[in-house]
C-alpha positions as CSV (number, residue, x, y, z in Angstrom):
1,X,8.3,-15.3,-3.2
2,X,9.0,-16.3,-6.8
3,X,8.2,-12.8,-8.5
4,X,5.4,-11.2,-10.0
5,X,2.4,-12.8,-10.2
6,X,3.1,-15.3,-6.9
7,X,0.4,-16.3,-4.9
8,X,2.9,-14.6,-2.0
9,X,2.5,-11.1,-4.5
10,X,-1.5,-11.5,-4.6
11,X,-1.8,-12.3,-0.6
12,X,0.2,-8.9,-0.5
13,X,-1.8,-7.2,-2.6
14,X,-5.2,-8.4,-0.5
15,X,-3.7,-7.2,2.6
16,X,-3.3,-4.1,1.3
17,X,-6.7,-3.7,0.3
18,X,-7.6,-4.0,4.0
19,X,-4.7,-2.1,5.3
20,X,-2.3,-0.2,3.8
21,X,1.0,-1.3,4.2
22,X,0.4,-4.8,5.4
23,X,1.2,-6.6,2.1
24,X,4.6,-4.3,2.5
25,X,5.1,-5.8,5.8
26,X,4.4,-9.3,4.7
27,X,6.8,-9.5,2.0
28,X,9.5,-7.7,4.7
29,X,9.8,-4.3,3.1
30,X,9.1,-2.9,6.3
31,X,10.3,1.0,5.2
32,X,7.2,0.5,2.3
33,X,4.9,-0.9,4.8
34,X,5.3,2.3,7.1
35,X,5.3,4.5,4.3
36,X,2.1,3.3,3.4
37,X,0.3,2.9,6.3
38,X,1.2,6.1,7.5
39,X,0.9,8.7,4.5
40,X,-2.1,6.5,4.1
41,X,-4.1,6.9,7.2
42,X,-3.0,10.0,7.6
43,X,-5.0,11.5,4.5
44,X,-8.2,9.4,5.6
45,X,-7.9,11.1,9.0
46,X,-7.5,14.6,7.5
47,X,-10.5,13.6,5.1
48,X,-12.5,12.6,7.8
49,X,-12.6,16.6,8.8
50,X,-14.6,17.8,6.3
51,X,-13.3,20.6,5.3
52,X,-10.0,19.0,4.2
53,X,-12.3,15.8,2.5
54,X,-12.0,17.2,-1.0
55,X,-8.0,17.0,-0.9
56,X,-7.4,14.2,1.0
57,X,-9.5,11.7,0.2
58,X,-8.8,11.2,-3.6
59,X,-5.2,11.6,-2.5
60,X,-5.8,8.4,0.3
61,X,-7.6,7.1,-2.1
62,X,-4.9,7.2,-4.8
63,X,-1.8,5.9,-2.5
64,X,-4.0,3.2,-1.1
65,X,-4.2,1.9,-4.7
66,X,-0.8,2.5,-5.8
67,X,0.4,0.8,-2.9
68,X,-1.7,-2.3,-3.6
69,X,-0.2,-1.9,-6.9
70,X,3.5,-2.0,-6.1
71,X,2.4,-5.0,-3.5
72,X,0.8,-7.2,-6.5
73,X,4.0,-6.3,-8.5
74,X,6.9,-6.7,-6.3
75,X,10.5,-9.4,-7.8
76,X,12.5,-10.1,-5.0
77,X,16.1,-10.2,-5.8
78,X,16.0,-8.8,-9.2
79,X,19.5,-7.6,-10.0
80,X,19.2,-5.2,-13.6
């Protein structure tokens, strides 16, 4: 992938809108992807009891986007 901004950064990003962690996986940060798809799910599962729905939905909610985010804004290689 060329950097931010690649069409592979924006497929990334779109998988991750469906599933957390999948963009991760596609671009071969498999640690991220894991990361992601489990903290993720995890708080959707604890919202779906109700009881715990007020905490751990906005906080789902929140790392879902943050890890389309870092999907859609990935360089490869980028040496500082």
């Amino acid at each position: 992938m060329a950097g931010q901004g690649s069409g592979g950064n924006v497929i990334a990003a779109i998988c991750n809108f469906f599933i957390p962690g999948l963009g991760h996986l596609v671009q071969g940060r498999i640690l991220g992807a894991l990361f992601f798809f489990v903290t993720v799910g995890v708080c959707y599962a604890l919202a779906a009891t109700v009881v715990l729905a007020i905490v751990f939905w906005p906080l789902g909610a929140l790392l879902h986007l943050i890890s389309i985010i870092s999907a859609a804004r990935f360089r490869a290689g980028v040496v500082a």
